[in-house]
C-alpha positions as CSV (number, residue, x, y, z in Angstrom):
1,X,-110.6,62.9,-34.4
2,X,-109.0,64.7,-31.1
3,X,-107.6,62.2,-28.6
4,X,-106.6,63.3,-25.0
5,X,-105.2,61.3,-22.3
6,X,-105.5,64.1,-19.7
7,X,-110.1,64.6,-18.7
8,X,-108.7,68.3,-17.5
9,X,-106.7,69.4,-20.3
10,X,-109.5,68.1,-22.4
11,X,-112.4,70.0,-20.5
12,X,-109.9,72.9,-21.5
13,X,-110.0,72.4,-25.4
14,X,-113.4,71.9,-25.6
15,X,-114.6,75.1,-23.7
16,X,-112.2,76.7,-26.3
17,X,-113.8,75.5,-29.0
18,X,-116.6,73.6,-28.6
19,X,-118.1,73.5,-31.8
20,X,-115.2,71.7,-33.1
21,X,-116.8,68.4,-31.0
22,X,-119.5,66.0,-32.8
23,X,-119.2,63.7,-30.3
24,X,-117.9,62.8,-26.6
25,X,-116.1,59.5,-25.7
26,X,-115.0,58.9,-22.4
27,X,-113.5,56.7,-20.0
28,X,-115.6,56.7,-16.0
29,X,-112.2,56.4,-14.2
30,X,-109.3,58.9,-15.6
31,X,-106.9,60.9,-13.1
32,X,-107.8,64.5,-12.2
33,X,-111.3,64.1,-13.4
34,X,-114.0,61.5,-13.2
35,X,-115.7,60.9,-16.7
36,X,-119.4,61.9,-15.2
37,X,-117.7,65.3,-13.8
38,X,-116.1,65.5,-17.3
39,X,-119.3,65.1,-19.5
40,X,-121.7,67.2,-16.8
41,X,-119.0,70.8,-17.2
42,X,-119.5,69.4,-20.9
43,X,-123.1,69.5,-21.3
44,X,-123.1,72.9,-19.3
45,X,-121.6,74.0,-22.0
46,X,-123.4,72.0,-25.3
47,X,-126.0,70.4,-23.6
48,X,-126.9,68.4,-26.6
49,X,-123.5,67.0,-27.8
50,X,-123.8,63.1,-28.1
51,X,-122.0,61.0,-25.2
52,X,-120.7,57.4,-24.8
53,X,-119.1,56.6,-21.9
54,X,-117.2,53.9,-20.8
55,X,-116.2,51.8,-17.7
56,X,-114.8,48.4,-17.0
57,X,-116.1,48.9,-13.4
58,X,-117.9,51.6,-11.3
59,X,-120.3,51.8,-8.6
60,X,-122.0,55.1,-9.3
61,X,-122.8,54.8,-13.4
62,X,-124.4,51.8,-15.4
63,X,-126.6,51.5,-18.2
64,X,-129.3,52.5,-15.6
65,X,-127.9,55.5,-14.5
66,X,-126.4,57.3,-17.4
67,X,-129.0,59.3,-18.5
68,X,-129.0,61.2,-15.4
69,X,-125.4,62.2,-15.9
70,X,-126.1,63.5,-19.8
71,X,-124.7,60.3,-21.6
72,X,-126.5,59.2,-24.4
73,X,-124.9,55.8,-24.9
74,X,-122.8,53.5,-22.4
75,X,-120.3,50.8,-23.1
76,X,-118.5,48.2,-20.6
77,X,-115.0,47.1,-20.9
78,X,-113.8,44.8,-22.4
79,X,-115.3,45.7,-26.0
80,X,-115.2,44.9,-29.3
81,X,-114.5,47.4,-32.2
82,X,-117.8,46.0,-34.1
83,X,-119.8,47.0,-30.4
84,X,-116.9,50.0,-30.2
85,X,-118.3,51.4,-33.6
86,X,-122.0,50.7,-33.7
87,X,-122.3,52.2,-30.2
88,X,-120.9,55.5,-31.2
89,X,-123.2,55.5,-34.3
90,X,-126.2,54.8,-32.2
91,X,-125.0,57.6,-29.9
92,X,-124.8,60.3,-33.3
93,X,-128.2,59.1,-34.6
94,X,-130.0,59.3,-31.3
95,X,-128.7,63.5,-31.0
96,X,-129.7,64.3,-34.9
97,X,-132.1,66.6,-34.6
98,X,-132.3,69.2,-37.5
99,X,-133.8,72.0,-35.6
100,X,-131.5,71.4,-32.6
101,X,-128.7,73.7,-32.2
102,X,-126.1,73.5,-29.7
């Protein structure tokens, strides 16, 4: 698991090495970034990666708006690790695809 507290220096890693990425788990509201700016130079560049996103409270993404954005799964704060966990695997099984390649 890579962590990363900063959306930009993150964006950064990954167009480095993008491959090294199974999945995308981001906050809505970070400093320098936005998490729906984050995941759309993302997809750009692996338009397929799996995406959860999450928000304790924004006006412009919901669970009825994510999919415009790229995000395959979205979460609200506060969570649970049980909700944490089975979200993210929802989000990985949802992008399997064996003849997919990103």
């Amino acid at each position: 698991m890579v962590t990363f507290t900063n959306p930009v220096e993150a964006l950064s890693v990954f167009k480095s090495k993008p491959e090294m990425f199974d999945l995308i788990f981001s906050d809505m509201l970070m400093p320098g970034m936005s998490g729906d700016k984050l995941i759309k130079e993302i997809k750009k560049i692996r338009p397929h990666i799996p995406v959860v996103i999450s928000t304790g409270f924004s006006d412009t993404i919901g669970p009825d708006t994510i999919h415009d954005i790229g995000v395959t799964e979205f979460i609200s704060k506060p969570f649970l690790f049980n909700l944490f966990s089975s979200t993210l695997e929802k989000a990985l099984t949802k992008n399997l695809h064996p003849a997919e390649t990103d």
